[in-house]
N, C-alpha and C positions, 0 to 999 in steps of 0.2 A: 786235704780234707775240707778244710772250710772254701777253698776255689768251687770242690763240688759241693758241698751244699748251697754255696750260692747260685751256684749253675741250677742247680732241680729249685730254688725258688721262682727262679725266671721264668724256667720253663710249668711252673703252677700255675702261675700267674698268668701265664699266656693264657694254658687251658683256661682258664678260668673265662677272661676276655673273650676267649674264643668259641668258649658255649654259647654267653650272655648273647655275643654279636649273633650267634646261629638260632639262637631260641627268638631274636628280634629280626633274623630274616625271613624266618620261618613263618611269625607272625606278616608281616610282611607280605609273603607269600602267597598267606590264605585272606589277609585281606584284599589284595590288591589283583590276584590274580586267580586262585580256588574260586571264593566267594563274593570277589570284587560285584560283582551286577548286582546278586540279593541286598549287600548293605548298598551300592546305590541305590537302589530302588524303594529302600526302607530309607533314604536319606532324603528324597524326593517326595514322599506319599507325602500326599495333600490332606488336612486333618478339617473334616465339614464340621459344621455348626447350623443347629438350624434357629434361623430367626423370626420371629412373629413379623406380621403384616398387618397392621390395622385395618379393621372394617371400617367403612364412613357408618355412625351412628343416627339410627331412623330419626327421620323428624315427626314434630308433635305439632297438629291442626288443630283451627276451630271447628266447628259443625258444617262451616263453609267453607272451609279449603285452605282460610288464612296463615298463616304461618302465624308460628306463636314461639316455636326452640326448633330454627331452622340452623342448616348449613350452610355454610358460603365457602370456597372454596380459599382454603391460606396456604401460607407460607409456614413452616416453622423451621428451628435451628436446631437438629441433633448431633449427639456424640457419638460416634463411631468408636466401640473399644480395639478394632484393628489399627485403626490409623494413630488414636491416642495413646501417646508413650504417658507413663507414670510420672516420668521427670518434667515434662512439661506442661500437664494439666493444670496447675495453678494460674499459671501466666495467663493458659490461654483462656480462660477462665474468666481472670482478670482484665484480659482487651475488648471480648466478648462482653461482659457486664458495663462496661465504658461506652464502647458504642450503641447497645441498645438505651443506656439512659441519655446519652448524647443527641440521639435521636428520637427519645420520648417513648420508645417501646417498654413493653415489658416482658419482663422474664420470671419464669417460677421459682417463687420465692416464698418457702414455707418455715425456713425458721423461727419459731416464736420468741426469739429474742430480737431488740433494738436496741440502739444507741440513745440514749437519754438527751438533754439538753445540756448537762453535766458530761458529755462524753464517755458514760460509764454503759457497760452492759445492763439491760434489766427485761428482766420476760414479760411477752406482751399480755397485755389484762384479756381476760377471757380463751383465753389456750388452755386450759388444765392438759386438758388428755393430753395436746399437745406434748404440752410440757413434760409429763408424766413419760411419756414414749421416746424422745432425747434424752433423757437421763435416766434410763434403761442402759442393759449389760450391752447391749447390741451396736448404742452408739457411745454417747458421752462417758456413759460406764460410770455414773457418781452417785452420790446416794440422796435420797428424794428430797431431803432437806436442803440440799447443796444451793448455791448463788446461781444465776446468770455469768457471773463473772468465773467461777469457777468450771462451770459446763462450758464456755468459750477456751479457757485457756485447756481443757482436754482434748480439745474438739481442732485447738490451734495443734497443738502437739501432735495428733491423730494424725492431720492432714498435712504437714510439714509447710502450715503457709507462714511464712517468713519474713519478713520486710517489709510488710504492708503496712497501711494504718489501721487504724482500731477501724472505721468506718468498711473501708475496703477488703480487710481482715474478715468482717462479718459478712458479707454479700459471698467470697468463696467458702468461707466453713458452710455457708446459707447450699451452696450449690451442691460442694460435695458429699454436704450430711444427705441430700435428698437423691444423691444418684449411689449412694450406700445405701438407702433406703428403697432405692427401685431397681437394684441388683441390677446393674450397669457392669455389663459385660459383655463379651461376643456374639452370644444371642440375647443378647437384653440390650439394645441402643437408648439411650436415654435423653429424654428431649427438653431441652434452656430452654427455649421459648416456645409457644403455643403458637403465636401469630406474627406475626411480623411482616415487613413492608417489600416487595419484589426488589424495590433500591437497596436495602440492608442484606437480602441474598445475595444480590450482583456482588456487594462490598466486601462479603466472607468471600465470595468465590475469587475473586480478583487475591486475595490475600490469604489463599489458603496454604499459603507456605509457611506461612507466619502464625497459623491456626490449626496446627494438626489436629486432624478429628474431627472437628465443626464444617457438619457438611450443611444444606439445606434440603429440604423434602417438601413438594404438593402435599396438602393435608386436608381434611374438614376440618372449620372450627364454629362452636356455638356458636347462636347468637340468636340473641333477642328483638325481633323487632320492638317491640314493646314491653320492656324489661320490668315495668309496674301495671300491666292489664292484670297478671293471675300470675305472683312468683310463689306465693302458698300452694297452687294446683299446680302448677308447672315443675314445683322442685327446684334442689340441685345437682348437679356431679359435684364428682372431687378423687381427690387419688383414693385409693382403694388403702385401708388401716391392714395389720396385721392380722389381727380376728379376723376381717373380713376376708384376706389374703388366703388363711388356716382354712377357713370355712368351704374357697370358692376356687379354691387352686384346682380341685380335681374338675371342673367345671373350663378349665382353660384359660383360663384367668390368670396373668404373670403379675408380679411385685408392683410394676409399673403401670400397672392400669388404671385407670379411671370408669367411673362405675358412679351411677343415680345414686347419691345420697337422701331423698326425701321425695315427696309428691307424685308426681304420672311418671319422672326420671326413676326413681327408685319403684315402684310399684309394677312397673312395665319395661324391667331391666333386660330382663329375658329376648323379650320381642324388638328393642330399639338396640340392643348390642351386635348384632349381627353378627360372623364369625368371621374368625381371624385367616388370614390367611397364612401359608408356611413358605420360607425360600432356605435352601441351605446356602451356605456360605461357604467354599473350601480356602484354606488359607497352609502354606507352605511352614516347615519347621521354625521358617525366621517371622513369622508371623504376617508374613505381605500375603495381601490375598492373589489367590488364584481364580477362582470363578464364581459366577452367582448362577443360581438356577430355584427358577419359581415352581416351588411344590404344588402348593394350593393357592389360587388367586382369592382374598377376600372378598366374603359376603355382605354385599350392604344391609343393616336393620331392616326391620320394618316400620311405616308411617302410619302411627297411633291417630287418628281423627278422634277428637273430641269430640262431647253432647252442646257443649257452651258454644253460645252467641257472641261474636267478639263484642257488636254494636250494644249489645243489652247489657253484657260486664262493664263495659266502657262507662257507660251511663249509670251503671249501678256504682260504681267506685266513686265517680263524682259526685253523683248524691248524697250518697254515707258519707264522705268527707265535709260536703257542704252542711249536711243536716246535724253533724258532731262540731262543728265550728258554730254553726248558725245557735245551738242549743244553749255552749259554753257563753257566747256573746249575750244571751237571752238572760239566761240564769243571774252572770253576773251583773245586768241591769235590776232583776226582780231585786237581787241579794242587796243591792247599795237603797233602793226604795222597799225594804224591809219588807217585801207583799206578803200578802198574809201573816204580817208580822213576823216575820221570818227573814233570819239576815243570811242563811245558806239553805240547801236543800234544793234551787230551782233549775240545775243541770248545768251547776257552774263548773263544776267538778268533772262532767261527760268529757271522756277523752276516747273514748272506744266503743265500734260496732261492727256489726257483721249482718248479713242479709246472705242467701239462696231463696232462689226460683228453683221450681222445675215443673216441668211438662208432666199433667196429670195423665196424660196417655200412658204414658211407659215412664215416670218416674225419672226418663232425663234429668240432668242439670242443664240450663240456661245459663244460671250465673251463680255465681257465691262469692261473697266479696267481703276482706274483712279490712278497717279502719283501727290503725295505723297500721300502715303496710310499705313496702321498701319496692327498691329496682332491681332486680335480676342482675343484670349486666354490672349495675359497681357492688354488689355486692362478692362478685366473682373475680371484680379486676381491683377493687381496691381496700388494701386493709385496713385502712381506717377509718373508712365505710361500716366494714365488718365491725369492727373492734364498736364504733357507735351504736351499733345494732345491738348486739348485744351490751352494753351498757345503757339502752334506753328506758327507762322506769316504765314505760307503757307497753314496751315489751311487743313493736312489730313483727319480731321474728312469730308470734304465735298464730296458726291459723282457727282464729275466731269461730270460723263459719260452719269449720266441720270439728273444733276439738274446746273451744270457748263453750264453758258451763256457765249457764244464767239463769237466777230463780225468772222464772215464766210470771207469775202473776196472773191473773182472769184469764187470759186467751186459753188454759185447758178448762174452762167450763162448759163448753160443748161437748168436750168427751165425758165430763163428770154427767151432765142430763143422759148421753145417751146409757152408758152403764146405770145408771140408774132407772131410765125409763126401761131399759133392757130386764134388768133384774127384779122391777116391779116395785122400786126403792117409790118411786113418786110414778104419778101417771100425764096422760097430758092437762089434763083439766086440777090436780093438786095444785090448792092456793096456799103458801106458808109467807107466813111475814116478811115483809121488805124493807124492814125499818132501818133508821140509821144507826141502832143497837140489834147485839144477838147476845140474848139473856140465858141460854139454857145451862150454862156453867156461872151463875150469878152467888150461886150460893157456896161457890168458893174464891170468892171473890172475883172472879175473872170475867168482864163484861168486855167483849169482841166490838170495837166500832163498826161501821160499815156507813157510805153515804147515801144520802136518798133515803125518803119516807114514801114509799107507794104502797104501802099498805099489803094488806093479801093479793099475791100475783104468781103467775102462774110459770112454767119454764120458761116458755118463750120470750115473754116479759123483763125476767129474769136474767137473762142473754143482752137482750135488747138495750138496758141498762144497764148492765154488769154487779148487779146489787148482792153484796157478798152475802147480807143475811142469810137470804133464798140459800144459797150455795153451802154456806154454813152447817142450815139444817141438810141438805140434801146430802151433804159429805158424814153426816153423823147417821143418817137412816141407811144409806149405803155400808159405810164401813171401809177401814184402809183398804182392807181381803179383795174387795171383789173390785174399788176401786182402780186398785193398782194391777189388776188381772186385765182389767180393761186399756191399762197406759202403755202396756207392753203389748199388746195387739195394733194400739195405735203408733210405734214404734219409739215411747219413749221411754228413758230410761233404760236401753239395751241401743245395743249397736245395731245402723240398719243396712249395714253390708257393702254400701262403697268402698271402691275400688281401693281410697287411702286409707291413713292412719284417721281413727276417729276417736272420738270421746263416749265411752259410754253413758255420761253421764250421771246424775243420781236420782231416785226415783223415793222419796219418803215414805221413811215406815218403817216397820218394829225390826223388820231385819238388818236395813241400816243403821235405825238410831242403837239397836243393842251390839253392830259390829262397830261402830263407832264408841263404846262405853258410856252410853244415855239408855233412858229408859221412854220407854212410847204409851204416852195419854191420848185420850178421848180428844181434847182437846187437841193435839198435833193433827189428828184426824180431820178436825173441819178445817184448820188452817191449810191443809194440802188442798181441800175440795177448791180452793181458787189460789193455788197457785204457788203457796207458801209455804213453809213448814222447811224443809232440806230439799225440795225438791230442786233440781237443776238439768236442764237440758239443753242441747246445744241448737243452735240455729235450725241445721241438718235436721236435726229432728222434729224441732216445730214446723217447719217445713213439709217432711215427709210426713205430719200427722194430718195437717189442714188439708194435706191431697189425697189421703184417705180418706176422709172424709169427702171430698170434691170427689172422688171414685167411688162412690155407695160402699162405705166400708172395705175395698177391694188393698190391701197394703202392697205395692209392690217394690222390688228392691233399687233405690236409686244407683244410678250409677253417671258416669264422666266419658266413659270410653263409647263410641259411636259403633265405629267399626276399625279393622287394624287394615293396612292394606302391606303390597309390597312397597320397598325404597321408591319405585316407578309410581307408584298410584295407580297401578294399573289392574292389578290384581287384586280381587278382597280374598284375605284370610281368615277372617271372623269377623263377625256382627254380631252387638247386643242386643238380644230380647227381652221383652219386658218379662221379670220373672215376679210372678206372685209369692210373697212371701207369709201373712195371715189375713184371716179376712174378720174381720173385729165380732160376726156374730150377731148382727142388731138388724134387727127389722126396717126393712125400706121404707115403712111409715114413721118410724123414729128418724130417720136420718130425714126425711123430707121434712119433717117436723122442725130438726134443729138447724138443718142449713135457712129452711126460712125466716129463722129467726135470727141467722147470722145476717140472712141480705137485711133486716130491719136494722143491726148494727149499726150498717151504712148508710141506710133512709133517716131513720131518726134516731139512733144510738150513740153510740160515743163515738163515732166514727164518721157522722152525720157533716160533721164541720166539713169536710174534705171529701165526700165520696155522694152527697148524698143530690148532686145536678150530674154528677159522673157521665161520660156518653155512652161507659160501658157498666152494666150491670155488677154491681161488686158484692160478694159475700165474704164478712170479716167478726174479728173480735179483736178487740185491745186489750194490752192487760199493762197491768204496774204493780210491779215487786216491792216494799219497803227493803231498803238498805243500810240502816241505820248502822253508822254515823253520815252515811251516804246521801245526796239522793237519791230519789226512785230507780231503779230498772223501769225501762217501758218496751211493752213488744209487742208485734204487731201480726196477725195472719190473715189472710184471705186467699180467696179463690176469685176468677174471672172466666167466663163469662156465669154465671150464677144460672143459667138453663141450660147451659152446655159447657162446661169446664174446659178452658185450656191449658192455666196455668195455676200452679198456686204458691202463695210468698208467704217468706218470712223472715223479720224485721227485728233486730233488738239494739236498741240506743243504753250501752252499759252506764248507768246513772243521770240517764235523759231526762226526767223527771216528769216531762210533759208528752202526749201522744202527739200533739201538733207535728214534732221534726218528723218523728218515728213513721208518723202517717205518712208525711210527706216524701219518704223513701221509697214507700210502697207505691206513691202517686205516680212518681218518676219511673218506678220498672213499669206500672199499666202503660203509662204512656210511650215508653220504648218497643212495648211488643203490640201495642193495637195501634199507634197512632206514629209512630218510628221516629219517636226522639231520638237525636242524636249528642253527640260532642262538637260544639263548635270549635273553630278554630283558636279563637280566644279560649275556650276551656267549659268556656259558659253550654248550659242545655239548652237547647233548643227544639221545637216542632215544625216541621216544614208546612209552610202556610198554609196548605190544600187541604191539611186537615183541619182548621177552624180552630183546631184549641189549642192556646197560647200558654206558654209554661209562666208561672207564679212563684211571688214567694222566696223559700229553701229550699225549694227545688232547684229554681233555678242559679242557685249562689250568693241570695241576697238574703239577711237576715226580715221575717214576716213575719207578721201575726200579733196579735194584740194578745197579751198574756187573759186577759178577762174572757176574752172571746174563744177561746180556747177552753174553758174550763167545763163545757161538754164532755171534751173528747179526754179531757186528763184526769175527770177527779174522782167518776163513777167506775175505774178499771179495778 
């Protein structure tokens, strides 16, 4: 009995063995030889990807052709996520950041943290957002309060870099926090370097065994001829932020791109981005690629031409620097010889200005230029360039020209005559007091100074001198109402439609001072008629007012962009026309009235120092702001030729105290566009001899002028 039961277990057990083996032949069977070719064939299929192709990005001209944010043709170092294994990215990472600082290149390097002097981690000054967006869920994952030292070591841990030092530690978390960041993958290749040298591609390639993944690519890369003529108009790029990403994605737009941050780069992103082009990639189960094939070849941008003069920004930069240096030098002379008894106040303080030209035909811009202003080029290549910038107390990063608010002072007393003469406020022959008091609010104790005793006089007079009295009364017979109805026809205090980012300004009066939580007197009323009061407006706009007026009241909309063409230049895709925006409403005997009293400015008015042997006809006003504790604001406007307008300026020295520099800025752009100053090679202005007139003075970079002798043009604004 138990012999056979051992016997039937054997034989169980067999069966048993002998299904298992027949259920794994069977398998067997069907894979190998039923359905062996389908799973080949599914073991084989090649899995695509498609990958973007960069456009080369349009370039940005002068009005002549110049290059201004051209390309040149580079090298860069990308990551391939085919060929880059996961286990070896640190390393390679690591030999790759060694040989570019080896050889003085650089590489994208966006982490906002640094190594101290103390070898501790600490986040660089002026990154907030930065900062704010690493210590997000997405990378570092810590909470907003956290260290630098603590975002490092998540960041170490994340990325499993291991054995490094702290220094070298930071340069790859630097890398790989930014190719997490630009979704670095098989259709996302991600590029270490922008530029680099044709010898340092040779060197990857020779050692690409050693370098999985770092391949090299032909690229465009920016560049500046001139990285300090216009980086306020010209802009930035920069990688594209997440908002911007969320915003711009369905636009075509991947993680990794780069996109205008600011200026003609961001306002004209559209037209200079050109479109991408698509390649797919097929790559085999084990990930080795199989083939490439170019879907779509990219489109080059388009070539924005600019309204601006190189020659005449050129010259306008230097001047505004020389006449904010020459002023500070001035001032702190007056201030140690107490003039006027007075040991501050004389533009010792002046650290900032800005000026725009434009073409009174069509409201072009020529130039706009503002003081203190930076290079394009290291501010893009070096961060501690950047990091100075913004920690500078004068605050170059800001564009003065088109977004810098300043009280005006007298130079809007020509549009106050004409709203007045328009609305029947005063006529041309009304004589009202000129005196160096304005008594009509005396009986509340408040007696308005004003310089110059000329007795009863008439508008033009009034102009001619700058005598606030006059102005005083006429800002009180007028009224804020019709005043300011008048300001905004002549485009100030409203934005007047260029192309960039502007300033609207501020425009005085009951609507502002009650959104501001103040109340609006009679008094604020005559203080605005010359200039004072809240009013503030930017360059741009005194500018576009004085060429309104140099255009018989005609307001048209300034603009920067010329025409757009193809990447070739061969083709135009649009051109700007001049577009009429208001026309101020005032009778041509008024405006003839007041321009002529603007060219007397410059014959015998406060402007006379400087303008009044001139070889070109000039029509202007000056004015000066009180700033108190400050000195003055002083600013300047005119038009050229005064019988047939070409251009018209304007000028403000932020706490310049005297017209002298101020004027002298405006001297320098006449003589750029009529007589073709230029930039010498030393730096220095100069006029080329054939024209007869010799540059002077601050203008030309040397501190001038006798403070006494000056006090024409500085003390009646």
């Amino acid at each position: 009995m138990d012999k056979l039961k051992g016997f039937s277990r054997y034989w169980a057990m067999g069966l048993i063995i002998f299904v298992i083996m027949a259920v794994y032949t069977l398998r067997l069977v069907n894979w190998q030889i039923l359905n062996g070719a389908s799973f080949l064939k599914e073991a084989d299929k090649l899995r695509p990807s498609t990958v973007v192709m960069d456009a080369a990005r349009g370039e940005i001209l002068d009005a002549n052709g110049v290059g201004l944010a051209v390309n040149k043709t580079g090298y860069a170092i990308v990551f391939d996520r085919v060929y880059m294994k996961s286990e070896t990215q640190n390393n390679t990472i690591h030999q790759l950041i060694q040989l570019l600082n080896q050889r003085g290149e650089k590489w994208t390097d966006i982490l906002p943290i640094k190594l101290n002097a103390k070898g501790q981690y600490e986040f660089i000054s002026g990154m907030d957002k930065e900062i704010a967006t690493l210590k997000s869920a997405d990378y570092a994952n810590v909470n907003s309060y956290a260290t630098a030292d603590l975002c490092m070591a998540h960041l170490i841990e994340k990325y499993k870099v291991t054995g490094y030092e702290a220094a070298q530690a930071r340069d790859i978390v630097s890398v790989r926090y930014n190719m997490t960041k630009s979704a670095f993958g098989i259709s996302a290749p991600y590029t270490f370097a922008e530029d680099v040298s044709r010898d340092t591609i040779a060197i990857i390639s020779e050692n690409s065994s050693l370098l999985p993944g770092a391949t090299g690519k032909v690229t465009t890369v920016r560049q500046y001829p001139n990285g300090s003529l216009m980086p306020h108009i010209l802009g930035t790029i920069g990688s594209i932020s997440r908002e911007e990403y969320d915003e711009l994605k369905d636009k075509g737009y991947a993680f990794n791109d780069r996109l205008g941050k600011s200026g003609v780069e961001q306002a004209f992103e559209s037209m200079l981005r050109g479109k991408a082009g698509e390649k797919v990639v097929e790559t085999t189960n084990t990930g080795a690629l199989a083939a490439e094939t170019v879907k779509t070849a990219p489109v080059s941008g388009s070539t924005v031409y600019l309204t601006v003069d190189s020659k005449i920004q050129s010259v306008l930069n230097v001047s505004l620097a020389n006449n904010v240096k020459a002023t500070q030098a001035n001032g702190r002379k007056l201030s140690a010889q107490r003039y006027k008894g007075m040991s501050s106040g004389h533009g010792e303080d002046c650290v900032a200005g800005a000026a725009v030209v434009l073409r009174v035909k069509d409201f072009s811009v020529l130039a706009a230029s503002t003081y203190p202003t930076y290079d394009l080029t290291e501010y893009l290549n070096d961060t501690n360039y950047y990091t100075s910038l913004i920690n500078n107390k004068d605050k170059p990063l800001i564009d003065r020209a088109f977004n810098g608010v300043f009280t005006p002072g007298s130079v809007v007393k020509p549009y106050v005559a004409l709203a007045a003469l328009q609305e029947k406020a005063i006529t041309t022959s009304t004589r009202l007091e000129g005196n160096s008091k304005y008594t009509r609010f005396a009986d509340t104790g408040l007696v308005l100074g004003s310089i110059g005793n000329y007795g009863m006089i008439t508008a033009n007079y009034a102009i001619q001198k700058s005598s606030n009295s006059f102005f005083y009364e006429v800002g009180h017979r007028l009224g804020i109402t019709d005043m300011n109805l008048y300001a905004k026809r002549f485009g100030l205090g409203v934005k007047t439609g260029i192309e960039l980012h502007e300033s609207a300004g501020i425009l005085a009066g009951r609507e502002e001072r009650v959104a501001s939580g103040g109340s609006w007197y009679d008094a604020d009323t005559v203080e605005a008629a010359v200039g004072q009061s809240d009013n503030q407006f930017t360059p741009l706009q005194l500018a576009t007012y004085v060429a309104t007026v140099a255009n018989n009241g005609v307001r048209l909309k300034p603009h920067l962009v010329g025409k757009v063409t193809d990447y070739s230049r061969k083709n135009v895709l649009s051109q700007t026309a001049a577009e009429t925006v208001d026309n101020i409403g005032v009778s041509q005997s008024y405006l003839d009235y007041v321009k002529a009293a603007m060219r007397s400015v410059a014959t015998g008015g406060t402007a006379s120092s400087t303008f009044k042997n001139y070889g070109i006809a000039i029509a202007a006003k000056t004015g000066t702001a009180v700033q108190t504790p400050h000195s003055d604001n002083v600013t300047f406007v005119a038009f050229a030729p005064y019988d047939n307008p070409e251009i018209a300026v304007a000028v403000v020295l932020e706490r310049g105290a005297t017209s002298m520099y101020c004027n002298a800025v405006a001297k320098d752009i006449f003589d750029a566009y009529f007589y073709g100053k230029t930039v010498g090679a030393d730096g220095s202005l100069v006029i080329p001899s054939a024209s007869g007139t010799a540059s002077s003075g601050a203008s030309s970079g040397t501190e001038s002028g006798n403070p006494s002798s000056s006090s024409t043009g500085s003390s009646a604004d």
